[in-house]
Structures are given as C-alpha cells and as structure tokens.
Steps between C-alpha positions, in 0.01 A plus 500: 500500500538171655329229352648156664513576905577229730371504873635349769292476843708390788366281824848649678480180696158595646564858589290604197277175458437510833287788496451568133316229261788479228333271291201781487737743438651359170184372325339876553824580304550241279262645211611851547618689203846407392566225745599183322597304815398505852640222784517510884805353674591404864836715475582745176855593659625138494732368293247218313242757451747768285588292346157372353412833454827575274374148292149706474640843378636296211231187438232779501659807347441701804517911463453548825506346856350574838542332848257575753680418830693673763633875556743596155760580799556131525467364091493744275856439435449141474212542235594728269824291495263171446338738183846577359615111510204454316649769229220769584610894604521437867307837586181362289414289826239620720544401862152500722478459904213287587695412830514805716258755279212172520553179697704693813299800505151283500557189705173525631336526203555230215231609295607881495890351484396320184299776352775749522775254411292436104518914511850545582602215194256674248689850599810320423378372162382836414832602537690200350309590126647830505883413657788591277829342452753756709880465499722571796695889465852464524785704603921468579571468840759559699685264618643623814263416823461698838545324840347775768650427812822338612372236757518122445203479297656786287846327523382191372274634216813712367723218506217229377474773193876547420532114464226567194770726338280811568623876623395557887463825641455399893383833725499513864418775727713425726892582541552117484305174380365207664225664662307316854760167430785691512450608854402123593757283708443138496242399243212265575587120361823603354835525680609827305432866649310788302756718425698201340214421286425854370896536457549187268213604276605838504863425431405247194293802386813723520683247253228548191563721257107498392355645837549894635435482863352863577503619877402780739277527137092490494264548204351828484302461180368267229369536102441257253384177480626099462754490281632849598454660802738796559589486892641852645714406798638726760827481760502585810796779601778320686585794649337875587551700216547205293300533134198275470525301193240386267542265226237310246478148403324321235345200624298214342375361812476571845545251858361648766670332850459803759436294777325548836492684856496371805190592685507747770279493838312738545579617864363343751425173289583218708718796726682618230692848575312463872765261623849502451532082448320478190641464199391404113601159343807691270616701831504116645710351210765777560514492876601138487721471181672810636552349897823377612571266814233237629253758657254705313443825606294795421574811639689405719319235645495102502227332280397194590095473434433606128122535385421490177164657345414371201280655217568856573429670206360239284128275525376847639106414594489929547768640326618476094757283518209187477802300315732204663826601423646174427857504631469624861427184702779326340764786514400519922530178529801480314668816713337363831722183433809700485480711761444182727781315355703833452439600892462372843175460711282588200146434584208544188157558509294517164211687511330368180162497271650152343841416373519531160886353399385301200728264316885414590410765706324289729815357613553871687220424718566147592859669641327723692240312626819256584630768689290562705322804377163567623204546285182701631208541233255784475165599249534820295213698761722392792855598422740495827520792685828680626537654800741613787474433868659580795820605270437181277406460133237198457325335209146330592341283251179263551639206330288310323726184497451497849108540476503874543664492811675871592884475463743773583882553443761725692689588153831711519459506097219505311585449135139637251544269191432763221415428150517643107365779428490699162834775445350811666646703183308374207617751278593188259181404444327805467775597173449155362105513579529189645190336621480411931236250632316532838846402706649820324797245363504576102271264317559198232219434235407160640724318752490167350523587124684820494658517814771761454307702202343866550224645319750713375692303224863468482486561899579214716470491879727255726584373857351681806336815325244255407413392864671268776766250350824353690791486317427211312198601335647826434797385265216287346279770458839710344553248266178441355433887463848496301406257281174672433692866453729260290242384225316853422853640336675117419418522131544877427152565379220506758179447400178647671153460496349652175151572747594886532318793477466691141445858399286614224726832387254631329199510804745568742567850643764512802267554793698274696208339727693149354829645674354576805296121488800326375671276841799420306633819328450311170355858349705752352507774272542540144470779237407375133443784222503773791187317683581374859353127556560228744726199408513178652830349633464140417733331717386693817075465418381193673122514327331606837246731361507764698539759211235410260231585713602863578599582140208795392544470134519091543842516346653180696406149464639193653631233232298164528240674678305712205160618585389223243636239722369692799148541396472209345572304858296761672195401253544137598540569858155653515 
C-alpha cells in the first residue's frame, strides 16, 4: 500500500484555474492519508515542470504520483514516462481529469467545479495506495508489414518501408496500381503527368527484392493481433474458368491506404442526368487531357462558356457530406487554367461558396483571376440554380460580391466540382474492425498526437481513407503511418500494455456472456483438466471492460482496476 504519494494539481494555463480553485483543491488533499507532497502548477505537461517532479520522486522517496489535469488521451503517456525517469513502475501513476470531468463540464459553477475537482483527486488517491507495479507482455513479431492498397499513398508507404530493410506485401484490388493519380494528366504545381508519377514509383518498387506487389488481390479475412496478424488474400480469375486462388500471409503490421471515391450527384443535383452538358469534375479532367486540336468539344459540339459549381458534394448544410473536401477548388482551378490555355475562346464562370486554394496554391488563383476568369459567390441556403430555356442550359446565382444582385449565364458546359467521399466497399474496414468517424472516412486516435494510429494496434491508416488530402499530404500521411507500422515490429519483441483482462480458472464456467461482450475477439476457448474456461489473448485485450461485468460467477477482473481500487475510489467519491 502506498505510503509516499505525490499530487500534482494543474492550472492548464487557466482552463482548470479558471473555473476550479486549485489552491483549494490541494490543501483539502494535502493531509490525506498517504500523501507526502501536494503542489499546484501553471502547466504539468511542460518541460520545467517534469522535470521538478522527477527531482521530487527522488528528494522525497515518492511511491506514488498523481496529476490532476487534462483528459489521459492527451498525457498519460507523458506521465507515466515522467514516473519511470524518476525510477518508479510507470503503471503505479494515477492520472485524474479535473479539466473536462470538472472545470469544462461546470463553467458556470466555480464552487460546484471546485467541489467535484477535491472528489475526483481523493478518488485518484484512493486508487494510487492500492496501484501495483505492472510490466509490459511481450511477444515476437513479425517482421514483414502489409500495405492495403496500391495508390500513391500505398506506393509510397511500401517503398518508405523497404528503405527500413523490412518485407512488404503491397495488395491492390485493382488489375494495376496507382489508383485516382494514375488516371491524372498534368498535375497541379508540378510539370510531370499522373501516370508518370505512379509509373516511376511503381517501377522503383519493381526493382526491390523486399516488397511483393499483389494485384487483382483483396483481403478477405483477418486473425491475430500486432505482432502477427495472419492476412488471407484472394485473386481475382483472369479469365472465366480460371481457379480463384487464395494464399495466407503472416504479417506484423498492417498500412491501410484504400483511398477515396469520387462523389456522385444524385440526379437532378445541379441538373445532373436531366441535361446532357453536365458533367463531374473527373469526367472534366478527361475531356480536356484527352482533346486534340484548339476547340473543345463535347458531343459534338463547340464549348466556349464553361460553368463551374463548386461544393457539390461537400459543406452539405442538408445532406452528410457536412465536410470541405480540401482539394477541389484548387484542382478546378488548376484544370480551368488548362483548358483556357489548352483551347480557344474558353470563357469561365466559377460558381463558388469561397475559394479555398491555400498555400503555393494560391498562385493557381492569381492565374486565373489573371485570366480573366469570372468569380460569382453564393451562401450555402442559396446555391445557383440550373436550368434550360428556350433550348439553352443557364446557371443563375445571386452574387453576393455584387450585393446580391441576380446573375445568369448561357453555359454550353457546366462542369459540378465533386469532392472525396469514403470507398463505397468498406469491406476493409469491417475485417480489420477499423473504427469510422461521423464523415464515414476511417478514424485516427487523435489527429494531432496519433495521427495515423487506430484503436486497433499494429493497424495504421494513411492518405485519403482518412478524409480529403491532395497529393502532398497524402505521401506525408504514407510516410508517417510507415514509420509508425515500422516501430511496433523494429526490435522483434513487441511489448503491450500489461492492463488486460484476467480469468479466475477456478470461478469460471464457459457461459460465454464475456465472448459475446468482448469488441475485440480477445476471448477464446480453452480446456484445462477436461473443464472448458475462457482465456484471455493478451496482445489482442485492450482493458475495455466490457467482460467483467457480464461474467455470472465474477470470474474476470481487469488488472489495475481490482474491486479494492474500485471501491476504495467509489468510497471517496461519495
């Protein structure tokens, strides 16, 4: 039992002390049993501060250590790595959230803020006395990673990976990689085509003897954990009649890079399918990169008037697309540019909800505007209307750089500026139980710390499957997720958290309610002495909960939460 607890109480820079009385809150726990030190500070996470605190572990002979501050999303980490400088067991350390559970939650109400905050901090102390030193489980991993899907994310994760002397496996669904950028002709702020990008990475990728480029193959199913997932793979028949192959692989890690769609109209959006002269942004970008001679036509007739509609399919006011997809002002812009120094007589209208090029990017814009291109603005609950009269198409706005005056334009093209959407098949994430967020792209933990990590360890996500990203940001994302995928099997052994679930054979009678409770598959079972009982998997178990609950003979507890520690913060709670 703890006997020497140091608490921290945190200002956060006046998110907590703005609302919460810190200095009340650490002398109602200064005297508390087993706390030998007790200080407020402005900011706990900064350098200066763990520092001091690693000087206190060791000046006072600390057993134990809590920081009342922020959500354990953000600092845990950073704590427990503060305790272990300071030569304690890292999983001794007790974080509390006095932030969003007290200060954010009761703004209004200082006095109730404060109150609950000196609860919260005893709760954790309750629990501190009873913490025991835990050590990380560790397995062998494999070291051979999975890229899913050949596009330039994908590309440039594989190849990013082989330079770290590591086995590839890179699997594409389709009959050839490169994905959207393959099909791409001249590339925005860069003089080289698609097809010649995806072709150079792909050809460098042919030359390395470390990386198995798998097409016309998909993932059809998924077992194990980090460290060794076993992949099942299918490929496609070439031919009728052809046998469908299967193969396994055993994996240590897995990159996720299956890209996006292009959003579809819905018909009659902005006279989709109702007139014959509109088109989608991708339909655009082929017309003109595939047009010979100095007029362009469509369908056999001259286009001189283009309209462009921005937004169509993302920033949504009614529909679920609510996102901006990022790349689509710039990539109009960029193919507006061409086809008017590509073609004759090129007139372009921009039907917009503000220009979003940011960056270099910006440069696009000043072009256009430099050519002449005309720029009519509209709000979200007055998007332009379409319509045809007296055998013409025409796109009315009421432009509110003009002061809301009514503008129209005879259009003999009108070009709907689509955006990202999520792959329609998302057969990848349901076999890797990958997590999506509200867009429906597959989620990260936390987009500023663990940008490219799943709640499913060992499982990396990169480039546009995450959400809108131009090139660019894709190969960044790529490369990052790589790296990550990279340092779970680097060393060979992979340690995991040692906060698991554990069976008490003896109680425990096969009922399987902790199966059918288990979101992870981290139950399976065994047979010891001719008695059936549930056994945890270690490396798959990620301490949730969910079983102990709905165990009838209370076989299953959760390590580092004993219903000592529970009770005891439940006692000091009321």
């Amino acid at each position: 039992m703890k006997e020497r607890i140091g608490v921290y109480i945190c200002h956060c820079g006046g998110n907590i002390s703005d609302y919460v009385d810190v200095e009340k809150v650490r002398l109602a726990v200064e005297n508390d049993e087993g706390v030998a030190l007790a200080r407020t500070t402005v900011f706990a996470c900064s350098d200066s501060n763990q520092n001091d605190m690693v000087d206190d572990i060791k000046k006072y002979n600390l057993d134990g250590v809590i920081v009342a501050s922020c959500s354990p999303k953000l600092h845990l980490v950073t704590f427990r790595n503060v305790t272990e400088r300071g030569d304690l067991n890292k999983y001794t350390y007790v974080h509390t959230n006095i932030r969003e559970q007290a200060s954010w939650a009761h703004s209004d109400d200082k006095t109730g803020a404060t109150e609950k905050a000196i609860r919260l901090v005893k709760a954790a102390i309750a629990k501190s006395r009873y913490a025991e030193p835990l050590y990380p489980n560790q397995f062998e991993a494999e070291k051979t990673i999975a890229v899913i899907g050949a596009g330039i994310s994908g590309m440039k994760a594989a190849a990013s990976l082989s330079d770290k002397n590591t086995n590839v496996i890179l699997i594409e669904k389709e009959n050839k990689v490169g994905g959207h950028v393959a099909t791409w002709d001249s590339l925005i702020m860069s003089d080289e085509k698609g097809s010649e990008l995806t072709n150079r990475i792909y050809t460098d990728l042919q030359k390395r003897k470390n990386v198995t480029i798998l097409t016309n193959s998909e993932v059809i199913s998924s077992k194990g954990s980090i460290g060794d997932f076993t992949l099942k793979i299918r490929k496609k028949a070439q031919q009728i009649g052809d046998p469908i192959e299967t193969a396994e692989f055993k994996v240590g890690s897995v990159v996720v890079a299956t890209g996006f769609d292009s959003y579809t109209p819905k018909e009659g959006e902005f006279g989709f399918s109702s007139y014959q002269n509109v088109i989608t942004l991708p339909d655009f970008k082929h017309l003109i990169d595939s047009s010979s001679g100095k007029q362009l036509e469509y369908q056999g007739k001259k286009i001189n008037n283009i309209a462009y509609i921005y937004c169509v399919g993302s920033r949504q006011s009614d529909g679920e697309n609510t996102y901006c997809s990022r790349y689509c002002c710039t990539a109009v812009i960029h193919a507006a540019n061409q086809a008017k120094k590509k073609f004759k007589n090129i007139y372009n209208f921009h039907f917009n909800r503000g220009i979003r090029t940011y960056g270099k990017q910006e440069l696009l814009y000043a072009e256009s505007l430099q050519q002449g291109d005309i720029y009519l603005q509209s709000f979200e609950d007055a998007p332009p209307q379409v319509y045809a009269e007296n055998g013409k198409t025409k796109v009315k706005i009421k432009d509110i750089l003009t002061k809301d005056k009514e503008l129209e334009v005879e259009a003999d093209l009108i070009v709907l500026v689509t955006g990202m959407v999520p792959r329609s098949d998302s057969s990848i994430g349901t076999i890797l139980k990958l997590p999506k967020g509200r867009d429906k792209f597959f989620n990260e933990i936390h987009m500023k710390l663990r940008p490219v990590e799943t709640v499913i360890d060992g499982i990396t996500i990169a480039g546009t499957c995450q959400g809108p990203k131009n090139i660019m940001e894709s190969v960044n994302s790529a490369l990052s997720a790589a790296a990550k995928s990279y340092s779970y099997i680097s060393k060979g052994i992979l340690e995991t958290e040692p906060i698991v679930a554990n069976v008490d054979t003896d109680l425990c009678t096969w009922c399987e309610k902790c199966v059918e409770a288990c979101p992870f598959d981290a139950i399976i079972q065994k047979e010891i002495n001719g008695k059936l009982i549930a056994e945890i998997n270690n490396s798959v178990c990620k301490g949730c909960g969910m079983c102990t609950p709905v165990c009838p003979p209370d076989a299953i507890n959760l390590i580092n939460y004993s219903s000592e520690e529970i009770m005891s913060m439940i006692d000091a709670l009321a």
